[in-house]
Z-matrix of the N, CA and C atoms (Angstrom, degrees):
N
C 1 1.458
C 2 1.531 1 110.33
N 3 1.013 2 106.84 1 157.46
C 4 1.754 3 124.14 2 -176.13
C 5 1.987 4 95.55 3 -91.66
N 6 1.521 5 99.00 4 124.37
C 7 1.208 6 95.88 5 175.36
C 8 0.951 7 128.93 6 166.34
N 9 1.401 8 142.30 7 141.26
C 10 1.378 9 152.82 8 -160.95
C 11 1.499 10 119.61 9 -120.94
N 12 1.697 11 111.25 10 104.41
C 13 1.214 12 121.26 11 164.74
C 14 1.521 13 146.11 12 -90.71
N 15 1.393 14 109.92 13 105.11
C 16 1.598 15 96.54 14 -163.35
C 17 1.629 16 102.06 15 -116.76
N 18 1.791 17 98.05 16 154.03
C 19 1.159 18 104.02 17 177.77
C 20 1.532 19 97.12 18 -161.88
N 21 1.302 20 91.04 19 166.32
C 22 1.869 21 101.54 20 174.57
C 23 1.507 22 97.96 21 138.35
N 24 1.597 23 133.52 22 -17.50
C 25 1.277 24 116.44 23 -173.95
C 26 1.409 25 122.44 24 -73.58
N 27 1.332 26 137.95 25 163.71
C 28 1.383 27 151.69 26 -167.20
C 29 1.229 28 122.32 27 165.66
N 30 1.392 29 115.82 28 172.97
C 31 1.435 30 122.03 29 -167.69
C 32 2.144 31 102.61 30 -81.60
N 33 1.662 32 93.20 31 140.61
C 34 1.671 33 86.52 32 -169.25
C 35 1.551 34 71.98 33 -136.82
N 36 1.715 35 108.73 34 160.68
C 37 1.829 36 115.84 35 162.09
C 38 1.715 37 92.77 36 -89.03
N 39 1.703 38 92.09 37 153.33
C 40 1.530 39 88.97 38 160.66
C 41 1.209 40 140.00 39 -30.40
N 42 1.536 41 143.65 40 144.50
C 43 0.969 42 129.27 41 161.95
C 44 1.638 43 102.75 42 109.05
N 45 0.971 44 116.97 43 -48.49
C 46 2.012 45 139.86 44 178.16
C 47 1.314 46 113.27 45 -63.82
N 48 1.631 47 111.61 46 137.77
C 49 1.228 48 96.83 47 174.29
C 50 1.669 49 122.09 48 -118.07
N 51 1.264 50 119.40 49 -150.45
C 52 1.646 51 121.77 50 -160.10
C 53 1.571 52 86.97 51 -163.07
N 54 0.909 53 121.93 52 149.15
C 55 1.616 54 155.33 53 117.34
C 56 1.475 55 145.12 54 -83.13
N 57 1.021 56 117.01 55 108.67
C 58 1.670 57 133.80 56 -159.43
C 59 1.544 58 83.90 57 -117.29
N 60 1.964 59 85.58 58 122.38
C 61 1.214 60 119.03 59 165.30
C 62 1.678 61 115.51 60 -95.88
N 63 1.316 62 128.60 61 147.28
C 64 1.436 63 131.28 62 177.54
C 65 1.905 64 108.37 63 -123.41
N 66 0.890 65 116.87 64 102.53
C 67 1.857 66 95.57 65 -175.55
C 68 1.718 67 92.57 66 -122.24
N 69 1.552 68 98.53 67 127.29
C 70 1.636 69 121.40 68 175.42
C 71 1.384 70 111.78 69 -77.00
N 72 1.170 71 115.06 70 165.16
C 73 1.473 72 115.00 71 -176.30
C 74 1.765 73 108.18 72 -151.23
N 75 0.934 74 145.27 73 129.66
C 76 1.351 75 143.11 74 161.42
C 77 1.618 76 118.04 75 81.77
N 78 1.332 77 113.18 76 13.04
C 79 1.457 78 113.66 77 170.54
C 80 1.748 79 101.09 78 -127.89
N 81 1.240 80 103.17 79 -173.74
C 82 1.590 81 105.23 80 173.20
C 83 1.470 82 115.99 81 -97.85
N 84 1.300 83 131.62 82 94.38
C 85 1.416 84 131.66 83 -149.90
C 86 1.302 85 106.79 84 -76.04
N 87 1.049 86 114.88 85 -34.74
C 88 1.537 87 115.33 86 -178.23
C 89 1.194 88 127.76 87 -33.54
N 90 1.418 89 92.84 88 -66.66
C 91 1.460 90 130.30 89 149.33
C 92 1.485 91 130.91 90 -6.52
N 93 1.479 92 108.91 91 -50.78
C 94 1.561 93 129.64 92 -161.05
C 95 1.985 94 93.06 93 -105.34
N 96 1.747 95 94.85 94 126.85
C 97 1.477 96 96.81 95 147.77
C 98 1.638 97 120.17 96 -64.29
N 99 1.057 98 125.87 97 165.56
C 100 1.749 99 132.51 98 -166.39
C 101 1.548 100 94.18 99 -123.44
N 102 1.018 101 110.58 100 165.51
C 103 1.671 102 137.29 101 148.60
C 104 1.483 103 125.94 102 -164.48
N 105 1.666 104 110.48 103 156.39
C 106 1.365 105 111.65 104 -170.74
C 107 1.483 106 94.23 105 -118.72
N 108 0.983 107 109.35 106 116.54
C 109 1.985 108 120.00 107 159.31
C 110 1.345 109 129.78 108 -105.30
N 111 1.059 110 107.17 109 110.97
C 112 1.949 111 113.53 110 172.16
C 113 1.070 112 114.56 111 -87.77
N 114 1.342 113 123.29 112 128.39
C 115 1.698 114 136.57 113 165.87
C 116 1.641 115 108.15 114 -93.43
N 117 1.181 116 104.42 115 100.41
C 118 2.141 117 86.56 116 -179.61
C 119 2.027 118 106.60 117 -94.77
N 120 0.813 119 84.93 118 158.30
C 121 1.898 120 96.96 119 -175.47
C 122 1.695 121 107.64 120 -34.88
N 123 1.026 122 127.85 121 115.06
C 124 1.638 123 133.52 122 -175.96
C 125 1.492 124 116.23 123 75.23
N 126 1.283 125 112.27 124 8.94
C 127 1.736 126 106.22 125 175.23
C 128 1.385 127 110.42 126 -125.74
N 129 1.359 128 123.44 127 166.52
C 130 1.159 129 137.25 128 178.38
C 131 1.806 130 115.92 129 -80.11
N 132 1.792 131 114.34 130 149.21
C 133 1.082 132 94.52 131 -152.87
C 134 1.895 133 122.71 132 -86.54
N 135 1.039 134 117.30 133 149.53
C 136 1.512 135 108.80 134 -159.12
C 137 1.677 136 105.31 135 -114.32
N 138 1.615 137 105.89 136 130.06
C 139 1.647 138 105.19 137 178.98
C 140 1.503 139 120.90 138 -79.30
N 141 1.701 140 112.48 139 105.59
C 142 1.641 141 96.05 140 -166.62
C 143 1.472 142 120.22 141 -83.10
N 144 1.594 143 111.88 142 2.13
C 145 1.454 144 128.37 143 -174.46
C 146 1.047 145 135.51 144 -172.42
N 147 1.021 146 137.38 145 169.57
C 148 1.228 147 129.97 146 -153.55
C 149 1.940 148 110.25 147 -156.47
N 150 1.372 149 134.88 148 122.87
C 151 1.419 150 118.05 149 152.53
C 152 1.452 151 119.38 150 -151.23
N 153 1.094 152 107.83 151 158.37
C 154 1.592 153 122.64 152 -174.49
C 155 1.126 154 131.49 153 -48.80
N 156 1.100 155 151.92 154 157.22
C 157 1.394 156 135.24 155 166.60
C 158 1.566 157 135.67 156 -53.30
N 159 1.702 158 90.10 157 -28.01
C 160 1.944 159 105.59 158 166.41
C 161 1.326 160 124.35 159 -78.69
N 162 1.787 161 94.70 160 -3.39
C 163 1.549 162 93.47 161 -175.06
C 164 1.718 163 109.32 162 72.30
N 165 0.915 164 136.23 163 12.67
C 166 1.481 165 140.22 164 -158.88
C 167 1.873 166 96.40 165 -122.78
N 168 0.929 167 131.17 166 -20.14
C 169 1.271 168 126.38 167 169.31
C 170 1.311 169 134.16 168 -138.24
N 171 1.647 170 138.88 169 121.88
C 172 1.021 171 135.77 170 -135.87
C 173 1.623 172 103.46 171 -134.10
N 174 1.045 173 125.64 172 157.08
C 175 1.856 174 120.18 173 160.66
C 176 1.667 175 104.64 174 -156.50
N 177 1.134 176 107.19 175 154.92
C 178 1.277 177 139.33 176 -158.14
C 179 1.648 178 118.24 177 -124.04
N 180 0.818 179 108.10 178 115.54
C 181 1.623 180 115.22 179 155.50
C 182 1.043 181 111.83 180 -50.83
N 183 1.959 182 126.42 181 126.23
C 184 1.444 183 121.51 182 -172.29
C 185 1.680 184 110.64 183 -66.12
N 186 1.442 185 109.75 184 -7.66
C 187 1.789 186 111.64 185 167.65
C 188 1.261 187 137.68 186 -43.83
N 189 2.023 188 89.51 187 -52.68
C 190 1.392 189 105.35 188 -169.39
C 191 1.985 190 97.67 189 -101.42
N 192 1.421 191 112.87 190 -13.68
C 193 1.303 192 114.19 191 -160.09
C 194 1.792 193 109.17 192 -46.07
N 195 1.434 194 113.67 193 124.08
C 196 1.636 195 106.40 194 172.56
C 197 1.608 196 96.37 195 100.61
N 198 1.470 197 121.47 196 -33.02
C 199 1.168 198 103.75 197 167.66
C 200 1.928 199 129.15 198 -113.49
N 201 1.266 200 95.05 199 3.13
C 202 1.741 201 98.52 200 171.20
C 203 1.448 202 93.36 201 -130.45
N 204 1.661 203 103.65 202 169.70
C 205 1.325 204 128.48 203 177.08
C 206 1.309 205 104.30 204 -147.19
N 207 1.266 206 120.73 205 135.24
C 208 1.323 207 121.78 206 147.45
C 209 1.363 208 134.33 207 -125.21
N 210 1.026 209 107.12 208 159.81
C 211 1.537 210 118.44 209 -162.74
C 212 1.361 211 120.73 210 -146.34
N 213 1.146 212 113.25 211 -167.05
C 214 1.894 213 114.41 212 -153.99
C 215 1.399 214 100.60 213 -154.39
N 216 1.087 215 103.98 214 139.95
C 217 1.989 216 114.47 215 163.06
C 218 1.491 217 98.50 216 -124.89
N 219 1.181 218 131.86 217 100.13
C 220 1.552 219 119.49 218 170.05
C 221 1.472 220 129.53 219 -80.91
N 222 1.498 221 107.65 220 -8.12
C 223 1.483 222 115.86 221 174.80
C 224 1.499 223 113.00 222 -88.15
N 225 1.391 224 101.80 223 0.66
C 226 1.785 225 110.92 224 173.39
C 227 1.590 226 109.35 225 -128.63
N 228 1.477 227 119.14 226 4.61
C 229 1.854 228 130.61 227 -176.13
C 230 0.881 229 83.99 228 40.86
N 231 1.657 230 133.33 229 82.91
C 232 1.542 231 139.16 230 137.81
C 233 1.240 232 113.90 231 -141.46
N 234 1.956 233 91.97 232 126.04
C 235 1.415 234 104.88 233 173.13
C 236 1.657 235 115.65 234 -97.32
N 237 0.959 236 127.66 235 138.29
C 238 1.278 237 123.86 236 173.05
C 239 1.534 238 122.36 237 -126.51
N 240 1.235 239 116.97 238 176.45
C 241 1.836 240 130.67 239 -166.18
C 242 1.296 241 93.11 240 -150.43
N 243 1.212 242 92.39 241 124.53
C 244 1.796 243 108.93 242 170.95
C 245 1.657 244 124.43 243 -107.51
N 246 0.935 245 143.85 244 93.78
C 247 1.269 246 134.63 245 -135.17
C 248 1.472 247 90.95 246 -123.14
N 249 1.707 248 120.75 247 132.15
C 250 0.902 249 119.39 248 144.30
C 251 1.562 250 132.19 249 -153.64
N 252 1.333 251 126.76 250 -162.82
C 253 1.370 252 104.16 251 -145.80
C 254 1.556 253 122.84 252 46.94
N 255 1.179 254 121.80 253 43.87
C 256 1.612 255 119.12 254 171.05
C 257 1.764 256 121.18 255 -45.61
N 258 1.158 257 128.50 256 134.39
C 259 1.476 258 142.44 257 172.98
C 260 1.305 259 98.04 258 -119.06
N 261 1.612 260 96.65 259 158.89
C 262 1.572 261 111.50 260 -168.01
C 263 1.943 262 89.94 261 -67.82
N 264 1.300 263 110.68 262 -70.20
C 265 1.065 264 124.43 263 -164.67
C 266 2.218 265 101.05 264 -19.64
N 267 1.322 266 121.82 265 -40.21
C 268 0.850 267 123.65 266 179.19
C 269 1.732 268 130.29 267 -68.32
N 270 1.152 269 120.48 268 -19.39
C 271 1.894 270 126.93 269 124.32
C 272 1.134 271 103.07 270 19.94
N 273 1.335 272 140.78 271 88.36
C 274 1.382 273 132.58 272 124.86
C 275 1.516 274 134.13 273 -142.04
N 276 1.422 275 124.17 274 -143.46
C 277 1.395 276 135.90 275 174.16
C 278 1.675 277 82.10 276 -96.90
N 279 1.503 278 129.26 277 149.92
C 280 1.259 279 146.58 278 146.88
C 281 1.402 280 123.32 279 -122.85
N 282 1.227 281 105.30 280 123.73
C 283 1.776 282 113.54 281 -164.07
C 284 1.501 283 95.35 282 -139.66
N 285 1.350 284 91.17 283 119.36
C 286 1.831 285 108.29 284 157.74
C 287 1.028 286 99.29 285 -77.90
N 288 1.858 287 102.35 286 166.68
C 289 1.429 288 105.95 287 -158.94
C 290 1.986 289 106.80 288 -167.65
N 291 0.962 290 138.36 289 123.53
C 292 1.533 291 115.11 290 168.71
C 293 1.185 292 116.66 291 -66.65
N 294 1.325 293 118.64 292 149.09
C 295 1.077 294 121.41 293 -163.54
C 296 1.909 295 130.35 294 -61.64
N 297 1.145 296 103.04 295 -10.29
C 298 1.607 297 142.55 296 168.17
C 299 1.547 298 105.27 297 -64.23
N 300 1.162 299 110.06 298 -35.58
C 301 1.754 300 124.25 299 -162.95
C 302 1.764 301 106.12 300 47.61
N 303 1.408 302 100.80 301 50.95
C 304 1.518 303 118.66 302 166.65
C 305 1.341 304 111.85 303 -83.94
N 306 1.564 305 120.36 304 -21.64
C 307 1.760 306 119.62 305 -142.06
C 308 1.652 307 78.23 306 -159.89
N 309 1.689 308 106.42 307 127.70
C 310 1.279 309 95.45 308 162.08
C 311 1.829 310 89.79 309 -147.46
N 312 1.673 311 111.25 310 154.63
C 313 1.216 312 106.53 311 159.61
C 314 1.486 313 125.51 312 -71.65
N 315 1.404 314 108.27 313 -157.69
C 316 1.118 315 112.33 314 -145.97
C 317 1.663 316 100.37 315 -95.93
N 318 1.447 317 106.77 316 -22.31
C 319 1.749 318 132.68 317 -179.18
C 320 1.667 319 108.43 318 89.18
N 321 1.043 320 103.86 319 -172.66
C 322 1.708 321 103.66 320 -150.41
C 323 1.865 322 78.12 321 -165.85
N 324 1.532 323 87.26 322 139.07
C 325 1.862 324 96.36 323 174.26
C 326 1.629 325 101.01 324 -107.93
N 327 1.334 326 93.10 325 138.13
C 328 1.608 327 99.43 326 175.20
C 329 1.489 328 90.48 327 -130.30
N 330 1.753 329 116.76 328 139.71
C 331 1.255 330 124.01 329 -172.78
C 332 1.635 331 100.47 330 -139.04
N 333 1.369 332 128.49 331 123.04
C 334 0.955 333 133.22 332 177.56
C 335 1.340 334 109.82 333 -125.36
N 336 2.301 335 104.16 334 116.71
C 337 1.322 336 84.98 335 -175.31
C 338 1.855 337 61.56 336 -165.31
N 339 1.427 338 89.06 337 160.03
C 340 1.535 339 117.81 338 176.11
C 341 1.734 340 107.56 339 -86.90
């Protein structure tokens, strides 16, 4: 099957971080630029990143910029988000995604609250 599994979200206190895993299944991942999008409760959904298929180039939402990274293992089709310094404001649904927004996972809740 064609498909994108993500996980890693949970409750963190401010300040703490999380890692969000993405693992592809049935396409050629390499292949595919990635992105990570958060939807938080009453807002529209926002792209916090972005990277290439070589893994060699990345972009950021000036939100998360300085405090997430993402990155890629393609010999294992895993995309990941490294988040740290977490703020509440950062609360949402997180869904990998190709960059097409053809293929999206399933999303992962990350909740940041003291």
């Amino acid at each position: 099957d064609v498909q994108l599994q993500a996980s890693g979200g949970g409750l963190v206190q401010p300040g703490g971080s999380l890692r969000l895993s993405c693992v592809a299944s049935g396409f050629t991942f390499e292949n595919i630029d990635m992105i990570w999008v958060r939807q938080a409760p009453g807002k529209g959904p926002e792209c916090v990143s972005a990277i290439n298929g070589g893994g060699i180039t990345a972009l950021y939402a000036d939100s998360v910029k300085g405090r997430f990274t993402t990155s890629r293992d393609n010999a294992r089709k895993t995309l990941h988000l490294q988040m740290d310094n977490l703020k509440p404001e950062d609360t949402a649904l997180y869904y990998c995604a190709t960059i097409g927004g053809s293929l999206w996972g399933q999303g992962t809740l990350v909740t940041v609250s003291s």
